[in-house]
N, C-alpha and C positions, 0 to 999 in steps of 0.2 A: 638436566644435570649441570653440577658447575664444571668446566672444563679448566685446566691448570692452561697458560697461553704465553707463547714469548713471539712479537709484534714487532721486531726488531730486527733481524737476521741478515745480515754480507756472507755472500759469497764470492769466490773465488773473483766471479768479474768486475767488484771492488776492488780497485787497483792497494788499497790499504789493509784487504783480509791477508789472510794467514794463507799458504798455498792449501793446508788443511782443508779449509770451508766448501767442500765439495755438495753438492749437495746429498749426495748420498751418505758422507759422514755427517752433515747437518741433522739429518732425520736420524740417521740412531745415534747421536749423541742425544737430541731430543727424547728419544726415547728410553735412554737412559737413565737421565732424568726427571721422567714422569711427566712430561709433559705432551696435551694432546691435541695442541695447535700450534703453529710457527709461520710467520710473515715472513716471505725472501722479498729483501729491500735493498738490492742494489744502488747504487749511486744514478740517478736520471737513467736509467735502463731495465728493460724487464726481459731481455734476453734467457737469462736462467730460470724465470718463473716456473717454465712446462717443465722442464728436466726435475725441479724441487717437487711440483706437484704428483709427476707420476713417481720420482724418489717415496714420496712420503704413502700415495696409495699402496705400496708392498710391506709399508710395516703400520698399516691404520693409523698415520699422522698427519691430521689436514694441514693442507700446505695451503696458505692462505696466498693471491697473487697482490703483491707490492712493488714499489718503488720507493727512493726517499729523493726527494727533487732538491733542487736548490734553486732557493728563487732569486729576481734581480736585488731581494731587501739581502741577500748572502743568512737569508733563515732557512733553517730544514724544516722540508716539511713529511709526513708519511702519507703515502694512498695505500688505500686497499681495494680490491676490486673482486667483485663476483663471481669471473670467470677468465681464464688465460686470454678470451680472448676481448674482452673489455680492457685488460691490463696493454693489450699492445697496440688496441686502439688509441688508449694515449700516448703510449708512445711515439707511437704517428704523429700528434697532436706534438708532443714536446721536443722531439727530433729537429725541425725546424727553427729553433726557439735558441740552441745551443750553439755557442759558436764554434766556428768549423777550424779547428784547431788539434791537432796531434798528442796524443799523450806520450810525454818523456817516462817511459818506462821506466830510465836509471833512476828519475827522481819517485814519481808512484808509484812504482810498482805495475806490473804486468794484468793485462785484464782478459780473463778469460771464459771463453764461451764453453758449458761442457752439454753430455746427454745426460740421460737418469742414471746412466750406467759411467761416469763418470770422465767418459773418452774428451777428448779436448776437440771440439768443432771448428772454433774460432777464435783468432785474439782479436778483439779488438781494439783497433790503433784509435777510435778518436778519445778527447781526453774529454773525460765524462766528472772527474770531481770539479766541476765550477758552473757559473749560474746561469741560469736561462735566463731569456728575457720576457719570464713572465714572472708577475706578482703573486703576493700569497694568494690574493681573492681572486686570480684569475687561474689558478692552479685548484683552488678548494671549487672555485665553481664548473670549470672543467670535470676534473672529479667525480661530482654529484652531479653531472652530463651522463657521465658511464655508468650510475648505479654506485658509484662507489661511496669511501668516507676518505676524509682528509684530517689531519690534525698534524700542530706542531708540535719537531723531535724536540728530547734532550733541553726540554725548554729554559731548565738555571744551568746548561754549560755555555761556559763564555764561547766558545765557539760554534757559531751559526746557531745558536739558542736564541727564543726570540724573543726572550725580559733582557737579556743583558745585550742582544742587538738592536732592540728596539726602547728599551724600555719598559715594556707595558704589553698586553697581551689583546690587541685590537675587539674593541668590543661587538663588531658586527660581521665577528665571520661565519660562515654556513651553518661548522660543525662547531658543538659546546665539548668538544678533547681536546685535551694536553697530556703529553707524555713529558716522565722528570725523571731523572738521571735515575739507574737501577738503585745508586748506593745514597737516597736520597730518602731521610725520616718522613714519611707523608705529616704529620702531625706537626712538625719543627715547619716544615715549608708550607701547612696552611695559617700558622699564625702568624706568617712572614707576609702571606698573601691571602688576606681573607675573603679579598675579591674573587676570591676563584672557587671560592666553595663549590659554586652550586654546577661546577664544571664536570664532567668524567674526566678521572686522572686515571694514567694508565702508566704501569711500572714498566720496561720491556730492558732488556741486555745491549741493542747496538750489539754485539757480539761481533767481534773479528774475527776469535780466535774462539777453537772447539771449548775451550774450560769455559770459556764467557755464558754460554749457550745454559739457559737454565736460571740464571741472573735476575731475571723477571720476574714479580709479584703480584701475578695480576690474573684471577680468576675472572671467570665469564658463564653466566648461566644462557645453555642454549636448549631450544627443545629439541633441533635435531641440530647435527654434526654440518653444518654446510658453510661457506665462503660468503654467502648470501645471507642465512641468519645471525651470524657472526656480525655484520656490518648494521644490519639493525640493531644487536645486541647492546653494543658499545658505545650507541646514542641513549643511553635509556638507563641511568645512573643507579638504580635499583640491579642491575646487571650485570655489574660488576663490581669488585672486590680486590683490593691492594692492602699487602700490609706490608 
């Protein structure tokens, strides 16, 4: 079947969502809007992943395990991962990577740790929006260490997008995705860049904020419902669908 999919999702413990982004109001605003997949992609942290996940198995919405890292180029990038616990094996991996520094809450905002049931477990004090000290290809290759997929976010915003931060969209990385702004003509921006044809593009929301959530144009055919085929799926340009 083709599944409706948004790839993109902050919660509450990005210090820049809405206090809204709970994950239990993630998944039925999801569900709301028809859609029957969603990526929790916090900022360098997978803390909220398990809470999205069992949020999402009470109302049949795969909840896909993400992060959105920032690397030492200041590009975003997305992982996906197979299982919650492949997700905080990176984590492990990128914990160390981050410098050890305080998040000024007046200025970012509060970052929070909750359960499925939306109870607040933890704040966490370090400041998680800035870069690791690892590269794109040691991030993407990590990555596809744990079974996962990597590609770069938001690729035409001037902010940590990475045509307008780098240029150019490195021709030797792992994975052949790129994700472009939700509110972005795919057809306008392939004759801008026709090098990318033969790329998966993938439409998703960034959603901060619960209206964002839905924003995504990006179907995916899977044989079955899993975290796991999903990640194959999205390597394989037949397999998906943006309009």
């Amino acid at each position: 079947m083709w599944y409706k999919a948004d790839l993109h999702v902050h919660t509450v413990l990005s210090a820049c969502a809405d206090w809204e982004m709970t994950p239990t109001n993630i998944v039925h605003r999801a569900k709301e809007v028809g859609l029957n997949i969603l990526a929790i992609t916090d900022h360098n942290t997978v803390k909220n992943v398990g809470a999205g996940i069992r949020a999402g198995q009470r109302e049949n919405i795969l909840v896909i395990p993400g992060v959105e890292i920032q690397t030492k180029e200041e590009v975003h990038i997305i992982a996906l991962f197979p299982s919650e616990e492949k997700a905080l094996a990176f984590e492990e991996w990128l914990k160390p990577l981050l410098p050890n520094l305080n998040n000024d809450e007046d200025l970012f905002g509060v970052q929070v740790v909750v359960d499925e049931e939306d109870n607040v477990v933890e704040i966490d004090k370090r400041l998680l929006q800035i870069s690791a000290n690892a590269s794109i290809e040691e991030v993407m290759l990590k990555v596809k260490q744990l079974d996962g997929v990597a590609y770069p976010a938001h690729i035409n915003r001037d902010f940590c997008g990475i045509i307008p931060t780098l240029g150019f969209i490195p021709p030797d990385l792992p994975f052949k995705i790129l994700e472009i702004n939700h509110n972005t003509d795919l057809s306008s921006f392939l004759k801008t860049h026709p090098e990318l044809n033969d790329y998966v593009i993938l439409i998703s929301s960034d959603a901060h904020f619960l209206s964002s959530i839905g924003n995504s144009r990006t179907a995916i055919y899977l044989r079955n419902l899993s975290s796991s085929e999903l990640i194959e799926a999205i390597q394989d340009k037949r397999r998906v669908k943006v309009w």
